[in-house]
PDB file of N, CA, C and O in Angstrom:
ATOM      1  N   UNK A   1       8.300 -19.371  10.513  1.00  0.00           N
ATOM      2  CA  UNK A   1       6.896 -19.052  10.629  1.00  0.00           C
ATOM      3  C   UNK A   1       6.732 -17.551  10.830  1.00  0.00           C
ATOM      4  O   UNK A   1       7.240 -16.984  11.798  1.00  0.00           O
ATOM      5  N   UNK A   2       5.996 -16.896   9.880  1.00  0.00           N
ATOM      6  CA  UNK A   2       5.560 -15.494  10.190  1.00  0.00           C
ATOM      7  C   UNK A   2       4.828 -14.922  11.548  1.00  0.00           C
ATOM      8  O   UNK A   2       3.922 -15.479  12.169  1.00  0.00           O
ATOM      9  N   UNK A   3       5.221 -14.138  11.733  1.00  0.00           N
ATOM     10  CA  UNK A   3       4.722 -13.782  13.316  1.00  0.00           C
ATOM     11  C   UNK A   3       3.113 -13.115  13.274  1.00  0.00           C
ATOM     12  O   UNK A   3       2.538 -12.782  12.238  1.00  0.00           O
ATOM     13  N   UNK A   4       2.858 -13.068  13.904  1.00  0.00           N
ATOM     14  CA  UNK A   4       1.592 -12.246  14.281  1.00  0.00           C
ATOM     15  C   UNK A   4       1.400 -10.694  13.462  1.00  0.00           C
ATOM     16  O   UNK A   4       0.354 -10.121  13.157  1.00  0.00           O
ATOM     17  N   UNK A   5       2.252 -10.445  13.332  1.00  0.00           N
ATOM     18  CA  UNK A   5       2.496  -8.481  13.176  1.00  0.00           C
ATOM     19  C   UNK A   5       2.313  -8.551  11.468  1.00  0.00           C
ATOM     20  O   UNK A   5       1.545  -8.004  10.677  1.00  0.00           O
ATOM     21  N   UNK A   6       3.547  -9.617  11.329  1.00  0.00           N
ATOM     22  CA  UNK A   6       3.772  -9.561   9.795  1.00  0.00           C
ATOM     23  C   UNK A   6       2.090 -10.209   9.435  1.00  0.00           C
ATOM     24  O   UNK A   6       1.364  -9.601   8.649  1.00  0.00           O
ATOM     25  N   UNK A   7       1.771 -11.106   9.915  1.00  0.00           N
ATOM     26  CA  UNK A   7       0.621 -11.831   9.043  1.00  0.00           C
ATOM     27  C   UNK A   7      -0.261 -10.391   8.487  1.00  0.00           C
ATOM     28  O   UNK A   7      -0.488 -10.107   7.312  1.00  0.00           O
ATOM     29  N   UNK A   8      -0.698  -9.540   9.816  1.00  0.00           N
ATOM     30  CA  UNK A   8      -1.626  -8.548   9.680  1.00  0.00           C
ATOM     31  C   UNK A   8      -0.949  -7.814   8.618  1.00  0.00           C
ATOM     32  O   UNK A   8      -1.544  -7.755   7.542  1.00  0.00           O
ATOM     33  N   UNK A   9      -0.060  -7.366   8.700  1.00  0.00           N
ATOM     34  CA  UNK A   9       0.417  -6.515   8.185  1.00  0.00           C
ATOM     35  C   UNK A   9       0.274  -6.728   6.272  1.00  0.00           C
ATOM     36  O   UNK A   9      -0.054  -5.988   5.344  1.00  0.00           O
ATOM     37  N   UNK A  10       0.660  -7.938   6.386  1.00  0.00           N
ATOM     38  CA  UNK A  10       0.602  -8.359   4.987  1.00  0.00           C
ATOM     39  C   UNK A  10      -1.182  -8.098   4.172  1.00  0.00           C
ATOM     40  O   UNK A  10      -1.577  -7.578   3.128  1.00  0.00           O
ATOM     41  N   UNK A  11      -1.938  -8.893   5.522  1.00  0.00           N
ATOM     42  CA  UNK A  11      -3.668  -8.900   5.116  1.00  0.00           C
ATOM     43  C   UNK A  11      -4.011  -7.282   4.841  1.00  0.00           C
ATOM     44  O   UNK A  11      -4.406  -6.924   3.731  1.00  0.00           O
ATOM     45  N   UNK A  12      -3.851  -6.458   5.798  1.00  0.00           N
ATOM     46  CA  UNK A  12      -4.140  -5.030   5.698  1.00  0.00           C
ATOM     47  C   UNK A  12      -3.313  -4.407   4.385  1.00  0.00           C
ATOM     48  O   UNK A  12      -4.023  -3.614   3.766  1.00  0.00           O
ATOM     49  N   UNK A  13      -2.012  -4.576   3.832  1.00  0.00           N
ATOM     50  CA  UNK A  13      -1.502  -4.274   2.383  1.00  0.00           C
ATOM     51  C   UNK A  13      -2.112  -4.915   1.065  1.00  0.00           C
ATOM     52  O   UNK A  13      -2.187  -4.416  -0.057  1.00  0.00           O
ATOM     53  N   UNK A  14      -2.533  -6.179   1.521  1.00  0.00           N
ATOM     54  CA  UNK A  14      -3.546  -7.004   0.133  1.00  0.00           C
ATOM     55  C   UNK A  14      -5.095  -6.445   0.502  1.00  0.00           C
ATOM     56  O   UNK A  14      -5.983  -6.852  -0.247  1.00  0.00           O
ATOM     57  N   UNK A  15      -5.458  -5.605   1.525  1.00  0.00           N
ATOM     58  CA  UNK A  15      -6.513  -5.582   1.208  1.00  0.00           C
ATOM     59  C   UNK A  15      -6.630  -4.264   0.740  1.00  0.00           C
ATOM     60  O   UNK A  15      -7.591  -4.060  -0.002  1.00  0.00           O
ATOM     61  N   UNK A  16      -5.661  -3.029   1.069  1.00  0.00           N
ATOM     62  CA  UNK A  16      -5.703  -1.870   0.490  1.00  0.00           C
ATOM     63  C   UNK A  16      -5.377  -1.826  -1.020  1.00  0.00           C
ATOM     64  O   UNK A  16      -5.955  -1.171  -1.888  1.00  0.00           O
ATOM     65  N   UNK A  17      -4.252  -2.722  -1.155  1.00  0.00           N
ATOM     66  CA  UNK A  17      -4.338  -2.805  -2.781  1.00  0.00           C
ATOM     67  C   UNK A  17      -5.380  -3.218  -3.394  1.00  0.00           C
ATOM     68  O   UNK A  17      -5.691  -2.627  -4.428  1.00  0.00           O
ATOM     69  N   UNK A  18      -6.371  -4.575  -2.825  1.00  0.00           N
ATOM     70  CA  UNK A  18      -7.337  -4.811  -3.554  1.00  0.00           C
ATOM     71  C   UNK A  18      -8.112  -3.930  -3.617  1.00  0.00           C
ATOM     72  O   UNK A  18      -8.464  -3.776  -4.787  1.00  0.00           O
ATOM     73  N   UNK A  19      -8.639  -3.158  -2.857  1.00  0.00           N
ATOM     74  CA  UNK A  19      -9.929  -2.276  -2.850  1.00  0.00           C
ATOM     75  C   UNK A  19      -9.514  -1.240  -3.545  1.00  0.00           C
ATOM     76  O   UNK A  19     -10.409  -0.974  -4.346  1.00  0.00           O
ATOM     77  N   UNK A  20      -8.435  -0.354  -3.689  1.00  0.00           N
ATOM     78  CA  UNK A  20      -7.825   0.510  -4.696  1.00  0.00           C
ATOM     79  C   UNK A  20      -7.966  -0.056  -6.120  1.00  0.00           C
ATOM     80  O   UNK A  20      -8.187   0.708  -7.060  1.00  0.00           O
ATOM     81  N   UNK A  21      -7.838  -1.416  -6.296  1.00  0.00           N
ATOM     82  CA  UNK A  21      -8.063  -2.221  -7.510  1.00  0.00           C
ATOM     83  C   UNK A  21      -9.471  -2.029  -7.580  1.00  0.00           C
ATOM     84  O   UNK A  21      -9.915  -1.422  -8.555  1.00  0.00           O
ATOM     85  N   UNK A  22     -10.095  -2.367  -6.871  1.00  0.00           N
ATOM     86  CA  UNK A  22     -11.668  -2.361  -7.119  1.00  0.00           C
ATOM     87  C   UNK A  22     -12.122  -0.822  -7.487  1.00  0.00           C
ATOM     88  O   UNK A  22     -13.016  -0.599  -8.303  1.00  0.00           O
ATOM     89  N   UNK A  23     -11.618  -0.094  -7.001  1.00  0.00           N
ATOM     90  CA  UNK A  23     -12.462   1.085  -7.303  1.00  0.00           C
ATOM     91  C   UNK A  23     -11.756   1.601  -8.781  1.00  0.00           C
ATOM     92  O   UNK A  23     -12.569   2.207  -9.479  1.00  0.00           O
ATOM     93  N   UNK A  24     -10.814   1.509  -9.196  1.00  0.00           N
ATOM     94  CA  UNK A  24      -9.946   2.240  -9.697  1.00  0.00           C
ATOM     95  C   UNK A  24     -10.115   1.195 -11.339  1.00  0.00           C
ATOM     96  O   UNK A  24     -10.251   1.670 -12.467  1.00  0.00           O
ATOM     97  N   UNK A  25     -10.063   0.039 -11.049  1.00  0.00           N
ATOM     98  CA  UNK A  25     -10.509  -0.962 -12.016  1.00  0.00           C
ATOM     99  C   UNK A  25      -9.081  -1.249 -12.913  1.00  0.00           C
ATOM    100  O   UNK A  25      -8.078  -0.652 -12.522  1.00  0.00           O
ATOM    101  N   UNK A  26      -8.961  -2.110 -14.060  1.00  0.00           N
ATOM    102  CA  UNK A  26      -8.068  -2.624 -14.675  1.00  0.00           C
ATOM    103  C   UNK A  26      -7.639  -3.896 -14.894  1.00  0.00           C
ATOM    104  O   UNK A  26      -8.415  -4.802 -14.592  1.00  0.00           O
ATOM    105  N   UNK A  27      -6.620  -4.155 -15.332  1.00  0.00           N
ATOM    106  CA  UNK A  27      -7.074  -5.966 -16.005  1.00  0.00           C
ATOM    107  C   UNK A  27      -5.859  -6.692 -14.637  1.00  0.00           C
ATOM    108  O   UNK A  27      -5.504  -6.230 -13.552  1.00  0.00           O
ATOM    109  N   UNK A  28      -5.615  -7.610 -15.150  1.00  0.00           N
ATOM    110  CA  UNK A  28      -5.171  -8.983 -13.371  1.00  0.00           C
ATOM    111  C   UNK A  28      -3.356  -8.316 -13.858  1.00  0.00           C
ATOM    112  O   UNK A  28      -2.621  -9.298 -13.753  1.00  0.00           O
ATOM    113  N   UNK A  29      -2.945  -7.713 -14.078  1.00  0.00           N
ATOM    114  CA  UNK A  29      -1.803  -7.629 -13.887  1.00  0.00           C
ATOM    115  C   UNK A  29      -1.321  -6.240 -13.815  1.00  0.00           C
ATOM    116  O   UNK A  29      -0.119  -5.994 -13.915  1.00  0.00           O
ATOM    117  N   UNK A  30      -2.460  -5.058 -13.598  1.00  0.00           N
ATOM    118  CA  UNK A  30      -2.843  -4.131 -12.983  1.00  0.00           C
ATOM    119  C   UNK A  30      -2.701  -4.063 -11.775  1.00  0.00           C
ATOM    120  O   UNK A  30      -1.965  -3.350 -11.093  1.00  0.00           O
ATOM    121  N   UNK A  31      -3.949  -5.377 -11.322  1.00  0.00           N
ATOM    122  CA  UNK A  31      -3.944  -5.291  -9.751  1.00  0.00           C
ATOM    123  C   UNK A  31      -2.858  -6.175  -8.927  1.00  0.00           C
ATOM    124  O   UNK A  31      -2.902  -6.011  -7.707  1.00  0.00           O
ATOM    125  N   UNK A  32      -1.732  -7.238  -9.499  1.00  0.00           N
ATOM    126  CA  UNK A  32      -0.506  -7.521  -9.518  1.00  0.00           C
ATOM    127  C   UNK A  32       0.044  -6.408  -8.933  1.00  0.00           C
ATOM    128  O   UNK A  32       0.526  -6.290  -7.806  1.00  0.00           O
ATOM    129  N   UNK A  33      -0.146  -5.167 -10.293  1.00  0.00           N
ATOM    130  CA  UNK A  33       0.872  -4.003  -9.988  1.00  0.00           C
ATOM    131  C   UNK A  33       0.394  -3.732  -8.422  1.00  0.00           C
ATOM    132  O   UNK A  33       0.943  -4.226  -7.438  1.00  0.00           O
ATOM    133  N   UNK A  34      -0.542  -3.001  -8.408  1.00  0.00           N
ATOM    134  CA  UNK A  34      -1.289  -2.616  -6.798  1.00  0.00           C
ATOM    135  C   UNK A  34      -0.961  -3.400  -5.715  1.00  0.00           C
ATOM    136  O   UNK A  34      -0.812  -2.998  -4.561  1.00  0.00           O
ATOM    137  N   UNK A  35      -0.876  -4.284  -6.031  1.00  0.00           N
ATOM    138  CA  UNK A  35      -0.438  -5.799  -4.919  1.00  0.00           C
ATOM    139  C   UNK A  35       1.060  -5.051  -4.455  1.00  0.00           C
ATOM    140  O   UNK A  35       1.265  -4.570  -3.341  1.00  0.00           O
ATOM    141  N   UNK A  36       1.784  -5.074  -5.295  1.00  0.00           N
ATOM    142  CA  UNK A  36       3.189  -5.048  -5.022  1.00  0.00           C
ATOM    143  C   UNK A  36       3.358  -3.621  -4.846  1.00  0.00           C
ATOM    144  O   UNK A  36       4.179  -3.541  -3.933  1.00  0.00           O
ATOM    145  N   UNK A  37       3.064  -2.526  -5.182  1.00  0.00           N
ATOM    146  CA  UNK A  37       2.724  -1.246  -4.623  1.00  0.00           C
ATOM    147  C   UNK A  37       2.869  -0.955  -3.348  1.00  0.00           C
ATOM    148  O   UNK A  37       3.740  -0.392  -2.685  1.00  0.00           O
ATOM    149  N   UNK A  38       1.406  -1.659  -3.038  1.00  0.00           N
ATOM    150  CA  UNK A  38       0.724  -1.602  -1.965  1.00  0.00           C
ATOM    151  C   UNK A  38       2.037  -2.438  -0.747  1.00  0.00           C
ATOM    152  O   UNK A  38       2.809  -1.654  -0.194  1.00  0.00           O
ATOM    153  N   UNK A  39       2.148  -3.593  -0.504  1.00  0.00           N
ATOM    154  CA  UNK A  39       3.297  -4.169   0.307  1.00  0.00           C
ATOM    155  C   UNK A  39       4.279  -3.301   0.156  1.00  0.00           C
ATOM    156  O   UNK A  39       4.300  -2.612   1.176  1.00  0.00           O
ATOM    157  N   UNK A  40       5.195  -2.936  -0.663  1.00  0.00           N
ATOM    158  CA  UNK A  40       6.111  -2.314  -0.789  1.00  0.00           C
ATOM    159  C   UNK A  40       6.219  -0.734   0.309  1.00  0.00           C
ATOM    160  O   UNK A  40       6.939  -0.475   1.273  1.00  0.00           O
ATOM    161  N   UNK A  41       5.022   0.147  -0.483  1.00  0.00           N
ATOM    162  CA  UNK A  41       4.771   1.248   0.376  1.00  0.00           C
ATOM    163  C   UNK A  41       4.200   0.917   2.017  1.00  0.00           C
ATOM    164  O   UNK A  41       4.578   1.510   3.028  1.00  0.00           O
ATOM    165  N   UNK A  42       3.310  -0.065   1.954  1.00  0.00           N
ATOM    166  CA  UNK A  42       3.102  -0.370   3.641  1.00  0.00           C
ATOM    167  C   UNK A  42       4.230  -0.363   4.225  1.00  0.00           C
ATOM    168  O   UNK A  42       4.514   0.484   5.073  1.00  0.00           O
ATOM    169  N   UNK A  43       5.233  -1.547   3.757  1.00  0.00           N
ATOM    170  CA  UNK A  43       6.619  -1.695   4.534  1.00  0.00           C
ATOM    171  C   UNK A  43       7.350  -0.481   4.905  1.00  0.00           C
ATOM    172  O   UNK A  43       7.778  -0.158   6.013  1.00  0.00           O
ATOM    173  N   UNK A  44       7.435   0.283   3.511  1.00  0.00           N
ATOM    174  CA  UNK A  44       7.870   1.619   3.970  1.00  0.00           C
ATOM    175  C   UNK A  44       7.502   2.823   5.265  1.00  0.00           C
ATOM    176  O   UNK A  44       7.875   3.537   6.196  1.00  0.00           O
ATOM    177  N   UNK A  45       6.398   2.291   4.342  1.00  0.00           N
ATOM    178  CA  UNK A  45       5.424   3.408   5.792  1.00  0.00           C
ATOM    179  C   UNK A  45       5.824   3.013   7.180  1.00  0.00           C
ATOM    180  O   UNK A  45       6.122   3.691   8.163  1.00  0.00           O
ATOM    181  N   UNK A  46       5.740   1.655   6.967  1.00  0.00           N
ATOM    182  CA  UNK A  46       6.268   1.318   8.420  1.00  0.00           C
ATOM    183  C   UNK A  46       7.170   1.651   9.283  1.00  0.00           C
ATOM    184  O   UNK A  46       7.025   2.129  10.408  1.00  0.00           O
ATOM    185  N   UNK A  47       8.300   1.324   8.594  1.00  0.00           N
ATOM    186  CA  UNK A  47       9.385   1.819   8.565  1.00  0.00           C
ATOM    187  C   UNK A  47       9.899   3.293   8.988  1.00  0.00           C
ATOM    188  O   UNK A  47      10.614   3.462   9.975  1.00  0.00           O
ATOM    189  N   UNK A  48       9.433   4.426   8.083  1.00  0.00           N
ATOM    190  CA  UNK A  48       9.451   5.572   8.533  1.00  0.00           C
ATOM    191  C   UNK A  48       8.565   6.312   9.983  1.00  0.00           C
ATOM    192  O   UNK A  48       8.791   7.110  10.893  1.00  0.00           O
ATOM    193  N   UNK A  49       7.780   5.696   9.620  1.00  0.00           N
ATOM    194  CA  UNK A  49       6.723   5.796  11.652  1.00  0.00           C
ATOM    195  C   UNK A  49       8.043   4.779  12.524  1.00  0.00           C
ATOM    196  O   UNK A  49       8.445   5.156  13.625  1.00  0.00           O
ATOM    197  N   UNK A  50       8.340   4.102  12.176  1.00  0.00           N
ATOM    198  CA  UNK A  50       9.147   3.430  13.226  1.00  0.00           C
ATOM    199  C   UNK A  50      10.737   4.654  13.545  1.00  0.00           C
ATOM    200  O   UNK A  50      11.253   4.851  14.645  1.00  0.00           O
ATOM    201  N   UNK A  51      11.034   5.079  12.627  1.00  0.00           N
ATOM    202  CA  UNK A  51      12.592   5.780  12.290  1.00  0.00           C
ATOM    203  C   UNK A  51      11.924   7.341  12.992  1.00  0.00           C
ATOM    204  O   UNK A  51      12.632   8.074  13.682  1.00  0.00           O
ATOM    205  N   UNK A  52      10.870   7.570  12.758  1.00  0.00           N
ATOM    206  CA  UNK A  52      10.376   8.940  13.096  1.00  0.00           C
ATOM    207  C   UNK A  52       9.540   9.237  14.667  1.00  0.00           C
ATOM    208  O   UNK A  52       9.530  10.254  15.361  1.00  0.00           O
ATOM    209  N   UNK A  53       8.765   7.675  14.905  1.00  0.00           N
ATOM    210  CA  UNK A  53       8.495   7.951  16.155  1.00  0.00           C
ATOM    211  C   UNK A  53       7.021   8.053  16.041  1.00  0.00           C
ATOM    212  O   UNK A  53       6.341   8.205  17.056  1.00  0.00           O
ATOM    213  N   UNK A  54       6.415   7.967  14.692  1.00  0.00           N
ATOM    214  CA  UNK A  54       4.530   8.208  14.704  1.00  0.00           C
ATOM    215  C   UNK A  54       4.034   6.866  15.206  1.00  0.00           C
ATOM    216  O   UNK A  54       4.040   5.731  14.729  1.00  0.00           O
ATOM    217  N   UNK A  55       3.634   7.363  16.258  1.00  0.00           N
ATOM    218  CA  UNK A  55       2.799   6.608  16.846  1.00  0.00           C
ATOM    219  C   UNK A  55       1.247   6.780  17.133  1.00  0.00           C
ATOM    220  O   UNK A  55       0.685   6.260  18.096  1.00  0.00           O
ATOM    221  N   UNK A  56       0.484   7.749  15.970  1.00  0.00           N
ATOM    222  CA  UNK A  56      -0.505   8.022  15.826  1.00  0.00           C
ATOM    223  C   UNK A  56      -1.793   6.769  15.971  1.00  0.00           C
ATOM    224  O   UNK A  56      -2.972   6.978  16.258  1.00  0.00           O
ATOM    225  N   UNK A  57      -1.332   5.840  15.763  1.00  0.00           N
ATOM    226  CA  UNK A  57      -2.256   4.670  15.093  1.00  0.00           C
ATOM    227  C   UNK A  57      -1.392   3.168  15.576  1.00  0.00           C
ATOM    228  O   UNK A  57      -0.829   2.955  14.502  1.00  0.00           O
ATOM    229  N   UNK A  58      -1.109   2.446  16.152  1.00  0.00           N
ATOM    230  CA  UNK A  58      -0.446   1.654  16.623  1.00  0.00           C
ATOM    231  C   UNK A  58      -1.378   0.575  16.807  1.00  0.00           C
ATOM    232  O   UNK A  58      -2.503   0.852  17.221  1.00  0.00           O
ATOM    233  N   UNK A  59      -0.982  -0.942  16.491  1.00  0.00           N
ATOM    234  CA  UNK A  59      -1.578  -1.720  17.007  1.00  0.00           C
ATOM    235  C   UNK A  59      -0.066  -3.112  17.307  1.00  0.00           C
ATOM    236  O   UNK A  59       0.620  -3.671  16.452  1.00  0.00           O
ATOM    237  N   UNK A  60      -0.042  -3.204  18.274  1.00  0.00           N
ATOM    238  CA  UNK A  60       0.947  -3.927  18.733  1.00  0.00           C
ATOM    239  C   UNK A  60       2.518  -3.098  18.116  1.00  0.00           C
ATOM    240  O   UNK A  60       2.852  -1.974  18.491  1.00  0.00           O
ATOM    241  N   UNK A  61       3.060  -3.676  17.442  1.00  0.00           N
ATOM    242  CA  UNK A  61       4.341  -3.166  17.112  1.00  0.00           C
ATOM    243  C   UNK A  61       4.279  -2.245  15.667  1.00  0.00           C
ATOM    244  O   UNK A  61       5.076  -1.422  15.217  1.00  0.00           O
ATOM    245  N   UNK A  62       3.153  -2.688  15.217  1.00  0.00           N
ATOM    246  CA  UNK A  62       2.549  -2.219  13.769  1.00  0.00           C
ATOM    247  C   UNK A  62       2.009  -0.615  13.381  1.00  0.00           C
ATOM    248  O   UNK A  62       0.940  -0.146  13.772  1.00  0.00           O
ATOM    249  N   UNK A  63       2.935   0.042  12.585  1.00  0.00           N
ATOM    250  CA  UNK A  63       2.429   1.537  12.894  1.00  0.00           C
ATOM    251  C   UNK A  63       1.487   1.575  11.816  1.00  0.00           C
ATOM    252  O   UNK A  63       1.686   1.535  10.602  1.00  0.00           O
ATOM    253  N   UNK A  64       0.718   1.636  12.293  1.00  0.00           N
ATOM    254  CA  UNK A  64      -0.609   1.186  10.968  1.00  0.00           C
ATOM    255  C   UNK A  64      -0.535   2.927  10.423  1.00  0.00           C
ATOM    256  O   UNK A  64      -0.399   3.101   9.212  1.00  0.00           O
ATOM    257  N   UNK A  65      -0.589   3.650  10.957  1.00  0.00           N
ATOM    258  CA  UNK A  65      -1.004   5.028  10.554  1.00  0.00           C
ATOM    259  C   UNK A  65      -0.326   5.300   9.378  1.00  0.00           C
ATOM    260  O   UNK A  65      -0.774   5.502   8.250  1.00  0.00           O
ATOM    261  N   UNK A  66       1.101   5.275   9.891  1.00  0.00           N
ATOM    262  CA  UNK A  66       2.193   6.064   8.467  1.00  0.00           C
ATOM    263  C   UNK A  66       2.253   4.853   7.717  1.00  0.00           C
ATOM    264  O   UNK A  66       2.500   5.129   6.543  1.00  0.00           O
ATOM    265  N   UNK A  67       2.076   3.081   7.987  1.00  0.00           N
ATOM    266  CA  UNK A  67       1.877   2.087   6.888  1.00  0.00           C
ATOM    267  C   UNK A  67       1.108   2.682   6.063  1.00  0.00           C
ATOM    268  O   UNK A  67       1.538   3.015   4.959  1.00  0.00           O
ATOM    269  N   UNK A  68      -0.425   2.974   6.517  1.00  0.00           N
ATOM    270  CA  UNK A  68      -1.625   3.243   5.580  1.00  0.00           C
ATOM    271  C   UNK A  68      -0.786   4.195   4.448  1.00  0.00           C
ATOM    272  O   UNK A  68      -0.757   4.050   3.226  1.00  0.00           O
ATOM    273  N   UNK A  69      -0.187   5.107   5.195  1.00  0.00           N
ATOM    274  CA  UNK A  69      -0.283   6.399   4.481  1.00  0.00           C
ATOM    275  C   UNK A  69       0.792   5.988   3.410  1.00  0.00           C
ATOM    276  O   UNK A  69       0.774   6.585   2.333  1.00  0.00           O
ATOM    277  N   UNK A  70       1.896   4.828   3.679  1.00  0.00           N
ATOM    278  CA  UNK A  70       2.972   4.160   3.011  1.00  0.00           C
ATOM    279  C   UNK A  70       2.402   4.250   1.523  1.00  0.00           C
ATOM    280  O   UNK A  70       2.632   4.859   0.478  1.00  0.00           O
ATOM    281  N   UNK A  71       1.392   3.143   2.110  1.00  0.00           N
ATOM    282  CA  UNK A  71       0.908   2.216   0.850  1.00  0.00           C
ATOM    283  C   UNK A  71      -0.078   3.143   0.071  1.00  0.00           C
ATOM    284  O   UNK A  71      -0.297   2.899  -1.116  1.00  0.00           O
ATOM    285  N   UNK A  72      -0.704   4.237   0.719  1.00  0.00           N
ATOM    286  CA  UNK A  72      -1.670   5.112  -0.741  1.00  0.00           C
ATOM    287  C   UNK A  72      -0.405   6.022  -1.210  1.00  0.00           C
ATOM    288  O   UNK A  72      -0.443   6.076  -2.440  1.00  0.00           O
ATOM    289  N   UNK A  73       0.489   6.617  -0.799  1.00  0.00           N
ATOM    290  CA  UNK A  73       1.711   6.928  -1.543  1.00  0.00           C
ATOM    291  C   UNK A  73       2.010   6.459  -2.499  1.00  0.00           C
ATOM    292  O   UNK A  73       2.080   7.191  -3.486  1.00  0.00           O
ATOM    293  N   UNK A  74       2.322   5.018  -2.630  1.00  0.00           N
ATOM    294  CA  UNK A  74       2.657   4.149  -3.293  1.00  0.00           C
ATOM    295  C   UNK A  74       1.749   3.646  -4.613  1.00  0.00           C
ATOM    296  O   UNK A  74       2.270   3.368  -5.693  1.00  0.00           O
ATOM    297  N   UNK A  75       0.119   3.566  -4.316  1.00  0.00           N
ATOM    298  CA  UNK A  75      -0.846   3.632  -5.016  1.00  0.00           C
ATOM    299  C   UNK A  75      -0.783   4.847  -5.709  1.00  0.00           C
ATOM    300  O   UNK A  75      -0.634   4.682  -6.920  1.00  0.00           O
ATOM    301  N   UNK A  76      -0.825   5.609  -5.468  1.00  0.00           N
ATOM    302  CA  UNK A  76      -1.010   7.086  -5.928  1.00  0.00           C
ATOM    303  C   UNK A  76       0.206   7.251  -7.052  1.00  0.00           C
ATOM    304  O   UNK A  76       0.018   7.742  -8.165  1.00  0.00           O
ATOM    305  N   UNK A  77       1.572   6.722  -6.533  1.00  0.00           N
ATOM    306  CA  UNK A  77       2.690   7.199  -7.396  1.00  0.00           C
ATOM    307  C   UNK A  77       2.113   6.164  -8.189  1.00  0.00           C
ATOM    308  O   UNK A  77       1.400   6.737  -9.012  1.00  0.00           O
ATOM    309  N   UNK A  78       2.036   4.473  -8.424  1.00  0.00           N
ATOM    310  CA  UNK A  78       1.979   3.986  -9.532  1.00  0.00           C
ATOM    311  C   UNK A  78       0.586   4.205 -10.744  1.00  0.00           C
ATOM    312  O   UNK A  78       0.459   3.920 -11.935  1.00  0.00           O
ATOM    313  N   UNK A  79      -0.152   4.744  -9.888  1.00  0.00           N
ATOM    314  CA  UNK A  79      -1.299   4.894 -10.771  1.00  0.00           C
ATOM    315  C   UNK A  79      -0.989   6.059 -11.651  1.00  0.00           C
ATOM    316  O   UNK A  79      -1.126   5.951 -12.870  1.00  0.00           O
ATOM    317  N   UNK A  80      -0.530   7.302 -11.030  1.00  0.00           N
ATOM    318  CA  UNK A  80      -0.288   8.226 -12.062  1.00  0.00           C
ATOM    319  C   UNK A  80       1.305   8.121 -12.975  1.00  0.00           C
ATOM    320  O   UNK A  80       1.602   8.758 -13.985  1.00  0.00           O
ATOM    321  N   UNK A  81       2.121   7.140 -12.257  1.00  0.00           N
ATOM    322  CA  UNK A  81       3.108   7.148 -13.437  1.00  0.00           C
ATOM    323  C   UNK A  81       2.520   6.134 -14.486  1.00  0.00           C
ATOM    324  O   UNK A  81       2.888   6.404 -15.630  1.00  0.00           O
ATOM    325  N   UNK A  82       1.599   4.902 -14.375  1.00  0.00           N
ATOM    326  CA  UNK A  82       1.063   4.146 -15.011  1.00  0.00           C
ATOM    327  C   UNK A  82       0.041   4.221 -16.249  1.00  0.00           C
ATOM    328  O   UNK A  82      -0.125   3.389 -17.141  1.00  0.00           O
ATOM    329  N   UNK A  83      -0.624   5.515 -16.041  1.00  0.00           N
ATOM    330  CA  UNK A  83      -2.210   5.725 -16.513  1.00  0.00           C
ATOM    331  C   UNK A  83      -1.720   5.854 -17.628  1.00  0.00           C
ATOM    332  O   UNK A  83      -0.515   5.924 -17.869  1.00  0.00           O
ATOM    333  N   UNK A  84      -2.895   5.914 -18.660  1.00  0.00           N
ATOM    334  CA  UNK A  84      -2.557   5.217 -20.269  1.00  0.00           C
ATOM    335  C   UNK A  84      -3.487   7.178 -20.715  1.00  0.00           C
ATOM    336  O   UNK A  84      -4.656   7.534 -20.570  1.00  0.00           O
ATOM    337  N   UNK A  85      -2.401   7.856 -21.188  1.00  0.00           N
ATOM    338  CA  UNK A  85      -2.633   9.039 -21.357  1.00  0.00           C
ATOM    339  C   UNK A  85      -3.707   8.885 -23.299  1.00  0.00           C
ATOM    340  O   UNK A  85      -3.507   8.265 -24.344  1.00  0.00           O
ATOM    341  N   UNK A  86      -4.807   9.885 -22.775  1.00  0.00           N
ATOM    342  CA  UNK A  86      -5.490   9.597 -24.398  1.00  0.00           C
ATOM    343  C   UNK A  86      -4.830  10.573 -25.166  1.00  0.00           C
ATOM    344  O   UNK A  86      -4.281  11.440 -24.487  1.00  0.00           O
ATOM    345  N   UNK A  87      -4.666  10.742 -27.051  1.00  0.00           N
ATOM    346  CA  UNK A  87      -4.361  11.772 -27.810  1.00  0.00           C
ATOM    347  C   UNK A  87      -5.401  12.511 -28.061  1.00  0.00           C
ATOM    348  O   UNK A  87      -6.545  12.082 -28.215  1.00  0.00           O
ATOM    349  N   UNK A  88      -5.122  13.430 -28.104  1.00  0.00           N
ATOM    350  CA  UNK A  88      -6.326  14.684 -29.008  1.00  0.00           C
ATOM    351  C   UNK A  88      -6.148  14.665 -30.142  1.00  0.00           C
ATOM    352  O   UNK A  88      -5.642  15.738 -30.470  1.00  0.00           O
ATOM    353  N   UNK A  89      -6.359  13.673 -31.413  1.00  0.00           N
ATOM    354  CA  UNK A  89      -5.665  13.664 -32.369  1.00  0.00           C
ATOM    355  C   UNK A  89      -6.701  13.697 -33.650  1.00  0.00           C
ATOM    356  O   UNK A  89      -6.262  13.694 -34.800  1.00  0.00           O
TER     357      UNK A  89
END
């Protein structure tokens, strides 16, 4: 059974990916991508606030601060390695 930390943790990564989906727009396997982005870089983020000590933003064991910042990292890298470049042709 998932604990308390992870549940949030997971809701707060599906909801930053979704809303990055929402604003940013694209078809259901776009926001797939963002989904998995998004978890991926949260975890990270986590991770590194935990290894580094940021404790800017904390809610129970959860370093929400450097998560957040995980997961728009993560948004940010896949959107611009992703974007569908136009020709000048």
């Amino acid at each position: 059974m998932p604990t308390p930390t992870l549940t949030l943790a997971f809701i707060l990564a599906t909801l930053i990916g979704a809303v990055f989906h929402f604003i940013i727009g694209g078809t259901f396997r776009r926001l797939l991508l963002y989904l998995w982005a998004s978890w991926v870089g949260f975890g990270v983020g986590h991770i590194v606030g935990v290894l580094f000590s940021i404790d800017a933003f904390s809610i129970g064991t959860l370093r929400l601060f450097s998560a957040t910042l995980g997961a728009a990292a993560a948004l940010a890298a896949v959107f611009l390695l992703t974007r569908v470049r136009k020709s000048t042709a």
